[in-house]
N, C-alpha and C positions, 0 to 999 in steps of 0.2 A: 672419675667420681669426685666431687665436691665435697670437702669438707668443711663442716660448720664449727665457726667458733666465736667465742665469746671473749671480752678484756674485762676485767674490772678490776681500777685502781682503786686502793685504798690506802684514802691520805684524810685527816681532819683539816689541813688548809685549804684541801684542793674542793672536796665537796662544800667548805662552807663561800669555797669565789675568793677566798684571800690569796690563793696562787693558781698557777695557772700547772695545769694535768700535760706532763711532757713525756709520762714514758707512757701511759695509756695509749695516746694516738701514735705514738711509734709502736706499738708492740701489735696494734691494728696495719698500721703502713708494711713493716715486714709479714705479714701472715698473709695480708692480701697480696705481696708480691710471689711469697710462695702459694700461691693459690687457694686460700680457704676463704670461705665465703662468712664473712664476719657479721654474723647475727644480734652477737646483743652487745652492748656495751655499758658500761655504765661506772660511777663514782662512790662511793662510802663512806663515811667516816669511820675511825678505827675504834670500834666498838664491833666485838664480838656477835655479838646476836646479829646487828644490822649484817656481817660479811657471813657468818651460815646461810642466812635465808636466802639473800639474794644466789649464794651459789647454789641451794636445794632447787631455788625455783629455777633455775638454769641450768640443771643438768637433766640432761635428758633431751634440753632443747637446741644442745652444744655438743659434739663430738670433744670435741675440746675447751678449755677454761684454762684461761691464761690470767693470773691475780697478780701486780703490780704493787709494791710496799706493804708495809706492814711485817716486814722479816726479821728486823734486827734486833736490838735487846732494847729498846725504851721501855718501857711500863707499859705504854699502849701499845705497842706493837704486838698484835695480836692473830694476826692472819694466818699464822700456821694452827693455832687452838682451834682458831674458826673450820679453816678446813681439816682440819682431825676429825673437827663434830661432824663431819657432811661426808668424808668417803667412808667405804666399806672395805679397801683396801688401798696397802700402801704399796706404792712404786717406789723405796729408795731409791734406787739405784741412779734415778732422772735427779735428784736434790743434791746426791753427792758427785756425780761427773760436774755438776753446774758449781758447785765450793773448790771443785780440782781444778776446772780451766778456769775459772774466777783469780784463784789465788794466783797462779800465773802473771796473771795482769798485774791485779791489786791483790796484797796479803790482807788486806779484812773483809774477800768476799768469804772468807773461810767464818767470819760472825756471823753469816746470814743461817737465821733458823725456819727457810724455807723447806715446804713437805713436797710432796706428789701423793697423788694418788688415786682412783678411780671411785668416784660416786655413780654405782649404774655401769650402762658402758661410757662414761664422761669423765675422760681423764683431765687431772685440774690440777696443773704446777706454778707453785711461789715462784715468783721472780721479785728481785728486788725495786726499790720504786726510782732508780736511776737511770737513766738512757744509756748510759752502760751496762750496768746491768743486764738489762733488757738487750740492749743491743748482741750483747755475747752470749746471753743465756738463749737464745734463739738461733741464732748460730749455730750452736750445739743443739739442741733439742729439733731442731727440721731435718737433721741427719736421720733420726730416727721415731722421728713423731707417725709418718705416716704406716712403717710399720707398728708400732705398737696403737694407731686406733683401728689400725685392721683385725689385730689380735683380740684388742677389747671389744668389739664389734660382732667379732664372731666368724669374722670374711675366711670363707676356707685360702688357707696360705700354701705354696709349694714349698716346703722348708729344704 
């Protein structure tokens, strides 16, 4: 079975063309090598309203939602309030394994205030807007991504 999913970075340089979007299409590059079939994609600025909508209208049409920046503590970093407003429940446990192997590496992935958590059956996790980041928080989350969109899903599981 095929899994669908979706990226979207949220950077105010990158949607407005003043930088160039590097952990978006890696966080696309590793999902399709682990085989999910990457339906939507897309860019934001870091304003609140713009990154709910875009994830409401994308759930449902994504097994998964994979969001790229917007974690840390600037003023506009917003991405976690955004998807707080859009799921119906929360998955810590996916936010905090990603701040425990993080800090490993680097001691300030432990500032990232990325969420998890499920809109629908559309599970949709913060990753930070770095190719590190991204690179390690995937890593870790395709260990267990495919069972937990089975779970959310509804797939009877032999436990």
């Amino acid at each position: 079975m095929t899994r669908k999913g979706g990226v979207l970075t949220v950077c105010d340089r990158c949607s407005r063309g003043e930088a160039l979007d590097i952990s978006g299409p890696l966080a696309v590059e590793l999902l399709l090598k682990a085989g999910y079939e990457v339906v939507l994609t897309g860019c934001v600025p870091d304003e609140r309203r713009l990154i709910a909508e875009t994830l409401s209208a994308w759930a449902g049409k994504c097994d998964l939602i994979i969001t790229t920046g917007g974690t840390g503590l600037a003023e506009r970093d917003v991405t976690p309030e955004a998807t707080k407003d859009v799921v119906d429940r929360d998955v810590p446990g996916l936010a905090e394994v990603l701040r425990w192997t993080g800090y490993r590496r680097s001691p300030r992935a432990i500032l990232s205030r990325g969420v998890a958590g499920l809109a629908g059956r559309t599970l949709i996790v913060n990753l930070p807007g770095s190719q590190g980041g991204v690179r390690d928080g995937l890593r870790v989350l395709l260990r267990v991504l495919g069972h937990a969109l089975d779970v959310a899903a509804g797939r009877p599981l032999d436990h």
